[in-house]
Backbone bond lengths (Angstrom), bond angles and torsions (degrees), N, CA, C in turn:
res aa  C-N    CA-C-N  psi(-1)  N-CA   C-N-CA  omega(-1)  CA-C   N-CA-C  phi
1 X - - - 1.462 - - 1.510 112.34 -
2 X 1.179 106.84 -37.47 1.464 110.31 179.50 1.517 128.96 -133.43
3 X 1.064 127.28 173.76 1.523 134.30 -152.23 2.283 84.34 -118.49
4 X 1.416 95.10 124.21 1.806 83.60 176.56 1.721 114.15 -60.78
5 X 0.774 114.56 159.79 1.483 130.63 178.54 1.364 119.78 -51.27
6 X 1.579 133.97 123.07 1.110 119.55 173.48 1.974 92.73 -138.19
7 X 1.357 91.11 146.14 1.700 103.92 -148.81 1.801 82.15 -118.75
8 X 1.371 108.00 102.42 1.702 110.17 -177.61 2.013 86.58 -90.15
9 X 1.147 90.14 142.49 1.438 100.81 164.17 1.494 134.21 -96.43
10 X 1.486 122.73 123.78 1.095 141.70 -153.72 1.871 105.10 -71.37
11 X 1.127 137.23 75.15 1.341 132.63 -178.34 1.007 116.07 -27.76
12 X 1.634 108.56 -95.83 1.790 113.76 -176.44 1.489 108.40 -122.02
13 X 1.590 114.74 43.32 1.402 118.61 -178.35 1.626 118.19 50.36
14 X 1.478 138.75 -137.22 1.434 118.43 -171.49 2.065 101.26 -66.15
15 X 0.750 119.04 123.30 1.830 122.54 163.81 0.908 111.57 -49.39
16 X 2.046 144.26 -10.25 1.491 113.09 177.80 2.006 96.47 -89.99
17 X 1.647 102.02 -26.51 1.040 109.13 -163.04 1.387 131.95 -93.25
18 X 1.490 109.27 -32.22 1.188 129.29 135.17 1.616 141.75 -50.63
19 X 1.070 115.48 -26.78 2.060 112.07 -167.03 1.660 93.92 -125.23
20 X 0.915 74.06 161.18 2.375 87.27 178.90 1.651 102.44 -114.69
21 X 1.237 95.56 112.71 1.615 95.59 179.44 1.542 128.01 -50.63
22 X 1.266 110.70 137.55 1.399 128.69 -165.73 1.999 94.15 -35.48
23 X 0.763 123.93 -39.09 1.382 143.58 -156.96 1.486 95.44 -83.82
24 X 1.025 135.77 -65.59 1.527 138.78 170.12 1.274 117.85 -60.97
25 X 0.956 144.47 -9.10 1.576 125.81 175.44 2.268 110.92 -87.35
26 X 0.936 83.09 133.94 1.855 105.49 -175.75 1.587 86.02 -114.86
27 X 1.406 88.50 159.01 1.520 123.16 172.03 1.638 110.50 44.63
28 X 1.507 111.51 40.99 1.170 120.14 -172.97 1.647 99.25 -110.21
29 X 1.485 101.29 154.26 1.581 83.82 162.75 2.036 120.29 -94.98
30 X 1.307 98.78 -168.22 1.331 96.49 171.71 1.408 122.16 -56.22
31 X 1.505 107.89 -37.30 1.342 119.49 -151.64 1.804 92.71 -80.68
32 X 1.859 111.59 -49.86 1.321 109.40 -179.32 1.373 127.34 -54.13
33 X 1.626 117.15 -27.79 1.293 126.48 145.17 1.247 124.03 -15.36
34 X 1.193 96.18 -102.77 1.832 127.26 164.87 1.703 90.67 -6.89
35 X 1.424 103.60 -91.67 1.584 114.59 -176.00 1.624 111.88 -33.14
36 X 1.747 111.60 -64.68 1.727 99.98 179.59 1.655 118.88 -43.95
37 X 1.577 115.16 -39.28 1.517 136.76 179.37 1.707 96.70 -35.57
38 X 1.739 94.60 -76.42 1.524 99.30 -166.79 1.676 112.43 -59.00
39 X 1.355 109.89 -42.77 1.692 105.75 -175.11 1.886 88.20 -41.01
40 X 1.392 118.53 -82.23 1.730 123.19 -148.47 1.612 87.65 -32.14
41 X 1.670 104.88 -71.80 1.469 91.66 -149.21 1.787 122.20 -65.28
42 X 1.415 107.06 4.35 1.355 110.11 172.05 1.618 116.81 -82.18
43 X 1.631 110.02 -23.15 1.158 113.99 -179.06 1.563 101.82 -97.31
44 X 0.757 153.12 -8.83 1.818 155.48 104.47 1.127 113.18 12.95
45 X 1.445 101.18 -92.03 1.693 136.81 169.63 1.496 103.44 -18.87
46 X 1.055 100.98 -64.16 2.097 124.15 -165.17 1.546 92.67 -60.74
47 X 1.534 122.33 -60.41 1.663 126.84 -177.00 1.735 103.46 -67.77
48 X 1.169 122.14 -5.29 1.272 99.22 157.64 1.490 124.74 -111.42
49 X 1.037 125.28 -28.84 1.623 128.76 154.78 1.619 104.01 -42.13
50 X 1.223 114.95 -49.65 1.384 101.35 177.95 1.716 135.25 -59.60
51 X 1.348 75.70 -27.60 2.045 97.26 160.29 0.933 117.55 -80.63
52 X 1.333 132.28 -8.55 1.581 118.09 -158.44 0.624 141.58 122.28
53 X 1.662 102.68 -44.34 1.737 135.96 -133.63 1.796 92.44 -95.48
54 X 1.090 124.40 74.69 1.566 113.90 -172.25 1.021 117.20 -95.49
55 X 1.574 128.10 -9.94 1.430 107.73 150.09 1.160 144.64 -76.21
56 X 1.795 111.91 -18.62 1.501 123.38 166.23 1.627 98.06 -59.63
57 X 1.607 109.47 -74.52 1.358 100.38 170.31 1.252 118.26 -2.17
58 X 1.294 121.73 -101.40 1.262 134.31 -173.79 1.666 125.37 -35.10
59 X 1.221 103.63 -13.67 1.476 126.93 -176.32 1.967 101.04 -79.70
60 X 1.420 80.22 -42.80 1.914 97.32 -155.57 1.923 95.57 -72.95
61 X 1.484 92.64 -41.56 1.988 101.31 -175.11 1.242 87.40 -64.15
62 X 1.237 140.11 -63.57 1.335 125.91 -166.00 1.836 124.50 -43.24
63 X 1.152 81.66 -50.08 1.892 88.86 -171.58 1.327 94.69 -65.84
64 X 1.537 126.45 -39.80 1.565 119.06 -169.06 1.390 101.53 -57.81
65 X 1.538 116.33 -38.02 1.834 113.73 179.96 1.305 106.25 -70.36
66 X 0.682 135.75 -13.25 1.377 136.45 -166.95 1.599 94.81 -96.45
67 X 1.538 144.56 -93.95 0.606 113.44 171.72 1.624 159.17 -25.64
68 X 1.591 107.95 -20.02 1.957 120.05 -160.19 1.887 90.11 -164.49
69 X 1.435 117.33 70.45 1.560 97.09 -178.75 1.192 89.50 -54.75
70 X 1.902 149.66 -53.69 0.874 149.78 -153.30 1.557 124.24 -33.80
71 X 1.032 113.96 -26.98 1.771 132.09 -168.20 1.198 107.63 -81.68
72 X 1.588 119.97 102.52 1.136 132.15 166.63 1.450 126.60 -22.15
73 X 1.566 107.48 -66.09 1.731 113.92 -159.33 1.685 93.77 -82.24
74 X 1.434 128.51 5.70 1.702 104.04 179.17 1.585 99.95 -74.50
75 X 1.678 99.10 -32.45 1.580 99.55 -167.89 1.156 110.32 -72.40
76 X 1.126 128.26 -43.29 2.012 138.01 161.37 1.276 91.63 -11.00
77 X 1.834 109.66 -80.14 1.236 123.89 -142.76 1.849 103.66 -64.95
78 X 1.242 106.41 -40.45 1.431 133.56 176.56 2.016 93.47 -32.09
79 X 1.432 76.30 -73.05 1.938 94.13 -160.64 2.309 102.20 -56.33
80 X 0.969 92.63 -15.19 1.289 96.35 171.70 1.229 116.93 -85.41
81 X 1.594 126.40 -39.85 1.220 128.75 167.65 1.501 119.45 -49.80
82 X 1.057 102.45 -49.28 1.820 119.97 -157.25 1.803 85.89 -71.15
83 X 1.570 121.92 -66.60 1.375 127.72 163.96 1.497 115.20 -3.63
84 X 1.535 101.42 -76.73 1.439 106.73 177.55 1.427 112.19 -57.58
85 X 1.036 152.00 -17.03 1.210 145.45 -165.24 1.557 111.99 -109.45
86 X 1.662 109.55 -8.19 0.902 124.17 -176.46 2.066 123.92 72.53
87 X 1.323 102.55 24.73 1.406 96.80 171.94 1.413 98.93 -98.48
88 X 1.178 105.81 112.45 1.912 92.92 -174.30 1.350 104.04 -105.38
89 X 1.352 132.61 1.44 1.434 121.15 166.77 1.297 104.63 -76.44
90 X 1.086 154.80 -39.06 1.483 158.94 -168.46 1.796 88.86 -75.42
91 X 1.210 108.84 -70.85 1.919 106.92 176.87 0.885 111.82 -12.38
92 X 1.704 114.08 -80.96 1.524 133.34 -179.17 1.627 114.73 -41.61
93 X 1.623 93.15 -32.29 1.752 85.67 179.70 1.696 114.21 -59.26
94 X 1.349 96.89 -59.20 1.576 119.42 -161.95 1.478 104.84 -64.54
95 X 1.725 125.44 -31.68 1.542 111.25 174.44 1.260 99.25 -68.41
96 X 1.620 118.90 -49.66 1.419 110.28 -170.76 1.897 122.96 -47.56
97 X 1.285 101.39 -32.19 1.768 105.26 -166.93 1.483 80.88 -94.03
98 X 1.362 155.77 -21.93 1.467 121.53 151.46 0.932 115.71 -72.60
99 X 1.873 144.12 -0.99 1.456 120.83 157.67 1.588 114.69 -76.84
100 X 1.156 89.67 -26.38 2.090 100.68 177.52 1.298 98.61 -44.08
101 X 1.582 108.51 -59.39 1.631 105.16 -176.95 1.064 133.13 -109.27
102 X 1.292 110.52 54.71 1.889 128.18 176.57 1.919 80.33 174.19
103 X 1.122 121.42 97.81 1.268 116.61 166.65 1.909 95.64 -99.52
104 X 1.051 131.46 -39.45 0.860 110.23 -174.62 1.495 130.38 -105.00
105 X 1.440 90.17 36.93 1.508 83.40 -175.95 1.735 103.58 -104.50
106 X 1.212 114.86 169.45 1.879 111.60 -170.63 1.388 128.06 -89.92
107 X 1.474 105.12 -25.58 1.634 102.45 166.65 1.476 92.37 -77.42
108 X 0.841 143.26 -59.72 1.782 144.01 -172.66 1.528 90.41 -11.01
109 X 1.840 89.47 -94.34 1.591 103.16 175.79 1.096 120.23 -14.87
110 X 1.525 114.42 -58.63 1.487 121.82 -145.91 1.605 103.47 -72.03
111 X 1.215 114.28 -26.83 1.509 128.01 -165.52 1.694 101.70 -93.07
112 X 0.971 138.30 -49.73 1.733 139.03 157.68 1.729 97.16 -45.72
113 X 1.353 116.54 -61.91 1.551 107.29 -172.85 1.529 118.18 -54.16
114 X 1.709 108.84 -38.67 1.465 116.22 178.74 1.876 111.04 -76.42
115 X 1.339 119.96 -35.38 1.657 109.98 171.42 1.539 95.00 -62.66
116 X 1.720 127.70 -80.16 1.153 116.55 -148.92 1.613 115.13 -45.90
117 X 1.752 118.05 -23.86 1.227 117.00 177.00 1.708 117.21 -68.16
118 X 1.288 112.09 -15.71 1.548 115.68 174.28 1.859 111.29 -78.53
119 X 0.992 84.83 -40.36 1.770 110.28 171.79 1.261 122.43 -53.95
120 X 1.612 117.26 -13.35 1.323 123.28 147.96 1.619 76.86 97.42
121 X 1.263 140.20 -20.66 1.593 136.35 171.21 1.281 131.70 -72.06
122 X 1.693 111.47 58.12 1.327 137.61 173.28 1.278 106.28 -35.02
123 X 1.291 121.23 -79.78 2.090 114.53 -160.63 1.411 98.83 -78.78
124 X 1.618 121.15 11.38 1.619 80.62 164.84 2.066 99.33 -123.77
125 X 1.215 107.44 -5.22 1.519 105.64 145.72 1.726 135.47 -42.37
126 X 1.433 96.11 -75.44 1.473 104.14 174.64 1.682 119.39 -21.12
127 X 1.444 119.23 -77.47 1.592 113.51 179.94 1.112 128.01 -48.01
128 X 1.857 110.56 5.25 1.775 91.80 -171.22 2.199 88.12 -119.52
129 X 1.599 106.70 14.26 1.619 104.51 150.79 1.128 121.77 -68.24
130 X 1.793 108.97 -50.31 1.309 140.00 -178.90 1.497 92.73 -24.32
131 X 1.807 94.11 -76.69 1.596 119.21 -180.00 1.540 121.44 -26.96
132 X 1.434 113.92 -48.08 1.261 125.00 -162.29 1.746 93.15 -88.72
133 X 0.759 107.08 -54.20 1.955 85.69 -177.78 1.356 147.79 -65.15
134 X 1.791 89.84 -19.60 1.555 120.12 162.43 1.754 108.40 -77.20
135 X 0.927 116.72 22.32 1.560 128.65 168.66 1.928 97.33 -103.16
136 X 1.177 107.89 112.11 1.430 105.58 179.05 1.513 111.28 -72.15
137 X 1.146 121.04 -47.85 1.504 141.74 172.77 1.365 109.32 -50.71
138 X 1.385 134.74 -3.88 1.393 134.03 176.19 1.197 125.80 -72.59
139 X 1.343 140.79 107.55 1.397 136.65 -168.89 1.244 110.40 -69.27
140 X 1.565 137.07 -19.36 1.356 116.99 -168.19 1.817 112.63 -131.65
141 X 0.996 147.19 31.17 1.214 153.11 -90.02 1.836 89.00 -119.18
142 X 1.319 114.94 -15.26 1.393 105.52 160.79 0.927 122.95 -86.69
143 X 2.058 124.30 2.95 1.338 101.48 167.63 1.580 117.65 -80.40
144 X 1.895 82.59 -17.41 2.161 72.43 -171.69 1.439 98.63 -70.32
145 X 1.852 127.77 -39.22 2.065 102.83 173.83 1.328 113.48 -37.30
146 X 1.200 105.56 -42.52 0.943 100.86 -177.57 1.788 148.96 -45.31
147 X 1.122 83.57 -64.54 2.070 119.20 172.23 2.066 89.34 -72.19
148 X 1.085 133.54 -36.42 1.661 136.57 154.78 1.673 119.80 -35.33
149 X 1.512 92.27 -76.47 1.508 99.03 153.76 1.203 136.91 -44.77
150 X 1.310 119.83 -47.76 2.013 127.67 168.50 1.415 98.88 -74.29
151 X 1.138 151.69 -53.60 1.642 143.77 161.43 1.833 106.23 -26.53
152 X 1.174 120.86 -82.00 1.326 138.14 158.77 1.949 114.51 -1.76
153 X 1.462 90.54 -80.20 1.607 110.12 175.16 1.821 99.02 -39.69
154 X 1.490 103.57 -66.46 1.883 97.61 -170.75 1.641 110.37 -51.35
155 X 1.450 125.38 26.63 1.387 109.13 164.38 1.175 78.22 -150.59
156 X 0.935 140.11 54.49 1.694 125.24 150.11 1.587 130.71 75.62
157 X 1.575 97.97 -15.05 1.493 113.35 -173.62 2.001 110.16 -63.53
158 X 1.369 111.06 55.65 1.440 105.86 -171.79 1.667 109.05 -38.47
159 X 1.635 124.98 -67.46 1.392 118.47 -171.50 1.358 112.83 -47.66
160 X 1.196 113.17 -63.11 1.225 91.50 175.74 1.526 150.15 -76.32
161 X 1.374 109.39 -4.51 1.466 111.28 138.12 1.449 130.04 -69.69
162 X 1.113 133.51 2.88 1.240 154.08 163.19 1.621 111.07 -69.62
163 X 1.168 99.80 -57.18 1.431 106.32 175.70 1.348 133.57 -59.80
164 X 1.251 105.51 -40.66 1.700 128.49 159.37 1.335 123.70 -55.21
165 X 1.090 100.64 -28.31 1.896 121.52 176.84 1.090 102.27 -87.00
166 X 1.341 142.51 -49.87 1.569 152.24 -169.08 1.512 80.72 -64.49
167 X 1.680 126.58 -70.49 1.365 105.07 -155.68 1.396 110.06 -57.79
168 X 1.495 122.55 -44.26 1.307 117.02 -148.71 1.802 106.32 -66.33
169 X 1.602 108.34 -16.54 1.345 116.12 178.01 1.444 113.92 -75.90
170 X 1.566 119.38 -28.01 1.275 120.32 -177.94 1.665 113.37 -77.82
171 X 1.286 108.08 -15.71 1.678 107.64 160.94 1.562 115.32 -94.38
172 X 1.195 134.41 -2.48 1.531 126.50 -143.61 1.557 82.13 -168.86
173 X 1.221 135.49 83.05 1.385 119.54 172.44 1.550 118.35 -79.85
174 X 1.292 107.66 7.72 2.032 108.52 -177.33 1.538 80.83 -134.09
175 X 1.554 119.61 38.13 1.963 91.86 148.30 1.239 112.92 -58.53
176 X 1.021 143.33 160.88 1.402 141.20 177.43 1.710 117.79 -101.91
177 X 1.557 97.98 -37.01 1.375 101.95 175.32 1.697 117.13 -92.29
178 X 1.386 122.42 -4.27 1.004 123.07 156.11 1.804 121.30 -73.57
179 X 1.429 111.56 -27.39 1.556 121.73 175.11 1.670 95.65 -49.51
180 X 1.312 100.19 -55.58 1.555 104.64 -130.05 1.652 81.61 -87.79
181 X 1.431 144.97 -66.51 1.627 125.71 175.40 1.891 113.87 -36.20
182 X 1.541 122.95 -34.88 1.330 118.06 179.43 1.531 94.10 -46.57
183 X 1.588 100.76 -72.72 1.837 123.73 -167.98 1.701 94.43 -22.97
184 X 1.434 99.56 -92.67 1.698 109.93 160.32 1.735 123.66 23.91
185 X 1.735 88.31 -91.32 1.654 106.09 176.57 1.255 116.34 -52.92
186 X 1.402 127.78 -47.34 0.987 149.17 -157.93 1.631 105.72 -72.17
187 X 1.483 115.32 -38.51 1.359 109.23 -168.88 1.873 78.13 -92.13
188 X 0.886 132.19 -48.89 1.477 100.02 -161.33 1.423 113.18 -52.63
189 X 1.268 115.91 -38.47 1.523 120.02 177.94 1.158 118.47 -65.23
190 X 1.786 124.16 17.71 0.883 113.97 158.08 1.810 97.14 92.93
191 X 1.075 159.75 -82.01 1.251 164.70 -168.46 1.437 116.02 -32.86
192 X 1.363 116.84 25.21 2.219 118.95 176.54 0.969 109.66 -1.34
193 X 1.938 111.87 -64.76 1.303 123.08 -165.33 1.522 120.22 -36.31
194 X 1.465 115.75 -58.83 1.345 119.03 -141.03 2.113 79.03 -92.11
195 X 1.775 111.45 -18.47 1.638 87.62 -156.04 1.763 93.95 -88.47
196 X 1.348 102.56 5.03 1.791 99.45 -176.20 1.471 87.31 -77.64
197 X 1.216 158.38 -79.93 1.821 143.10 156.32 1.519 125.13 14.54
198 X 1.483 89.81 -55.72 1.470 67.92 169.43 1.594 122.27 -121.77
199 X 1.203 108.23 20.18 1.667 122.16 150.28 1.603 108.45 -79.42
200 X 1.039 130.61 -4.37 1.695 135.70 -176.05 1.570 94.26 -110.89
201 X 1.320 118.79 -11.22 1.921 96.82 -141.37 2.217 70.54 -108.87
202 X 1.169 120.12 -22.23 1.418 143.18 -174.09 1.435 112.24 -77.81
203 X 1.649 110.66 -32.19 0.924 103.60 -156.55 1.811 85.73 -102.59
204 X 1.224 115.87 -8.34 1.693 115.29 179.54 1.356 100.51 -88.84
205 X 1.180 142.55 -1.39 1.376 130.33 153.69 1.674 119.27 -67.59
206 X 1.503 110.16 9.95 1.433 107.11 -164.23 1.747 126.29 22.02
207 X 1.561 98.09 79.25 1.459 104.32 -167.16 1.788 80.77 -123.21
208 X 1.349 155.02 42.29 1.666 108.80 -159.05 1.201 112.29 -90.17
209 X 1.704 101.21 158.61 1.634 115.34 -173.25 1.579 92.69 -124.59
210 X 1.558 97.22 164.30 1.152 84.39 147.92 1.596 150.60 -116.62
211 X 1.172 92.12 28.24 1.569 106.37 153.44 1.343 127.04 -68.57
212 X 1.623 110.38 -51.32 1.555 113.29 163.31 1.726 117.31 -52.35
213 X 0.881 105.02 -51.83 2.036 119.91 176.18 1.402 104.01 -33.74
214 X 1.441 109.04 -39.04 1.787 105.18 -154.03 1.808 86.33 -103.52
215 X 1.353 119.36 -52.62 1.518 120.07 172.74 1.603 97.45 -25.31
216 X 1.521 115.30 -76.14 1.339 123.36 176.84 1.396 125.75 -19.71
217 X 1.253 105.70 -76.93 1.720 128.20 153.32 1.955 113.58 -8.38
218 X 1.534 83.03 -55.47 1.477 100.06 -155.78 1.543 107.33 -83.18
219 X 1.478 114.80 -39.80 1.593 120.67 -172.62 1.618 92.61 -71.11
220 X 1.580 118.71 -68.52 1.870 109.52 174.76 1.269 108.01 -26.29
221 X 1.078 148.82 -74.99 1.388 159.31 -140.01 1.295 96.31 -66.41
222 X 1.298 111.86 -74.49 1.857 113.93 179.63 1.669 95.73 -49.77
223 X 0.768 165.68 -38.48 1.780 175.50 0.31 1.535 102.84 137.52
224 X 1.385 80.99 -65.77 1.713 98.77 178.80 1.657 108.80 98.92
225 X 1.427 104.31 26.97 1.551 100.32 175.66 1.606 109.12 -109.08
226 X 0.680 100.10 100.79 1.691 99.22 -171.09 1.298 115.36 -81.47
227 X 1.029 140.98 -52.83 1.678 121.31 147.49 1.459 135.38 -13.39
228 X 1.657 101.78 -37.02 1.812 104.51 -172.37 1.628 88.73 -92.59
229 X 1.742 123.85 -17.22 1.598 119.80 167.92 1.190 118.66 -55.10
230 X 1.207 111.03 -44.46 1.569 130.35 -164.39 1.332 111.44 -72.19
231 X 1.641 112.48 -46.70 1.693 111.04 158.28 1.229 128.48 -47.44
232 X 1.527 105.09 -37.28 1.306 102.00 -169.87 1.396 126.78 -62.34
233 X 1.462 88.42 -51.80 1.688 109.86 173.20 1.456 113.14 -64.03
234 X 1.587 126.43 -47.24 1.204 117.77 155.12 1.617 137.49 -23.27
235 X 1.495 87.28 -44.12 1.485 96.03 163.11 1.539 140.60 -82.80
236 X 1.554 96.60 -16.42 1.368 107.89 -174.57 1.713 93.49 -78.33
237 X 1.632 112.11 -50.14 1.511 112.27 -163.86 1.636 109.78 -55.41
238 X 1.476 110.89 -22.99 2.095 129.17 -172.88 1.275 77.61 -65.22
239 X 1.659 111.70 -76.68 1.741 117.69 -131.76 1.711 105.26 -72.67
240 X 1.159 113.97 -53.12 1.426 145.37 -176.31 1.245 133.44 -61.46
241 X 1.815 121.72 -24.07 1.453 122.23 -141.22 1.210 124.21 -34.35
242 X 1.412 110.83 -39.69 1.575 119.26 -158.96 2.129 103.41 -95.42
243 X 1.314 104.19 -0.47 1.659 110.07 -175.09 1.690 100.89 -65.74
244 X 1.217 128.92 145.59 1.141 131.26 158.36 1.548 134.39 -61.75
245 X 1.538 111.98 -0.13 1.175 135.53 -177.23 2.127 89.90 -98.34
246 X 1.527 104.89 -54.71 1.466 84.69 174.22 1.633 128.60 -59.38
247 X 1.293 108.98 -19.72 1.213 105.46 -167.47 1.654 113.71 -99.63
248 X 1.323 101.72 4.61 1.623 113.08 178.30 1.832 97.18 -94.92
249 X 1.270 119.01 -8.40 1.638 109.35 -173.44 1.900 94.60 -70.42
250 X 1.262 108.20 153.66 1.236 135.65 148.22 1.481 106.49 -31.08
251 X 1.491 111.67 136.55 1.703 103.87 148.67 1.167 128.10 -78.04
252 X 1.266 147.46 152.74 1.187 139.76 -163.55 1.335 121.76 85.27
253 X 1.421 109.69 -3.52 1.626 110.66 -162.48 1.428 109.15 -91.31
254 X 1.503 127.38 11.90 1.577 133.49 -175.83 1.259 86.69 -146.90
255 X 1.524 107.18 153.58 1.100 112.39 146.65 1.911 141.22 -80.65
């Protein structure tokens, strides 16, 4: 359902309004230079990946390395670029040399733990969630249970991706993607009851997918309420038509 979490870091919020041009700062040193240099063009960099625009991007991460290799989030942003484009040895480089330099901070972690978990590199992901939540200063610490838990699931380990989900819910009770892997585990293990809760508790965040729609579909049915089936799918066939989840329902399964 989902892509793990990657937490880009916000430099100096908007860049005309936020940062002091490389050109304007007095009584700075060389070195603080350097550093203001890389912050702008990293927050550049970030506004153009977000457009699209990935070769300016890539233009802008560069000069920021160039000026401050030292600066954590160019390489973040870096290892995200390269990601999308699919060079993932260069990726892996650039999250890794921003954990070199912020090892302990939790999006850091969280973002090395969430590539290597795409990377199909389960046991050597996991310890750097660990990493990221034992950062007290971390604002989001149920995404790394989170992105823990979805690592987990790709080898089969249901309980204990279960557990990771439980935590990340006990800080964040409307994660959304923690609802919907609990829901998940839960119906394979057989238990409808408890995963129709949190397919309902998911579905009151007004988020719908259609993965949840057909989950829905599927826990009623095993349930044996066929009316709350019939909504579901009703809804998947409204919201969804063309999803491959609508077109895997039964005929007959709406009215």
């Amino acid at each position: 359902m989902r892509r793990s979490a990657i937490v880009l870091v916000a430099v100096c919020g908007l860049v005309l309004a936020g940062c002091q041009s490389v050109s304007g700062l007095r009584g700075e040193t060389s070195q603080q230079k350097a550093r203001q240099a890389a912050e702008v063009h990293t927050e550049l960099g970030q506004q153009y990946l977000q457009r699209g625009d990935l070769q300016t991007a890539l233009q802008k991460l560069l000069l920021a390395e160039k000026y401050d290799d030292s600066y954590a989030p160019e390489h973040t942003v870096l290892g995200v670029l390269y990601e999308r484009i699919k060079d993932y040895p260069k990726a892996e480089r650039e999250y890794k040399r921003a954990y070199a330099l912020e090892p302990t901070k939790g999006d850091v972690n969280n973002n090395l733990g969430a590539f290597l978990c795409r990377m199909g590199k389960v046991d050597e992901a996991l310890p750097y969630f660990k990493r990221a939540v034992a950062d007290p200063f971390y604002h989001t610490p149920d995404a790394a249970f989170t992105n823990a838990g979805t690592c987990l699931l790709k080898v089969g380990r249901l309980q204990p991706a279960l557990t990771e989900f439980q935590r990340a819910l006990a800080l964040n009770p409307k994660n959304p993607d923690a609802l919907y892997q609990t829901a998940v585990i839960l119906h394979k293990q057989g238990d409808d009851f408890h995963a129709r809760a949190f397919v309902q508790r998911f579905d009151a965040l007004g988020l719908a997918s259609p993965d949840v729609l057909k989950l829905g579909y599927e826990v009623e049915t095993k349930l044996g309420d066929q009316e709350a089936a019939r909504s579901y799918a009703r809804r998947l066939r409204d919201q969804f038509p063309d999803s491959e989840q609508a077109r895997s329902l039964p005929s007959g399964s709406s009215p």
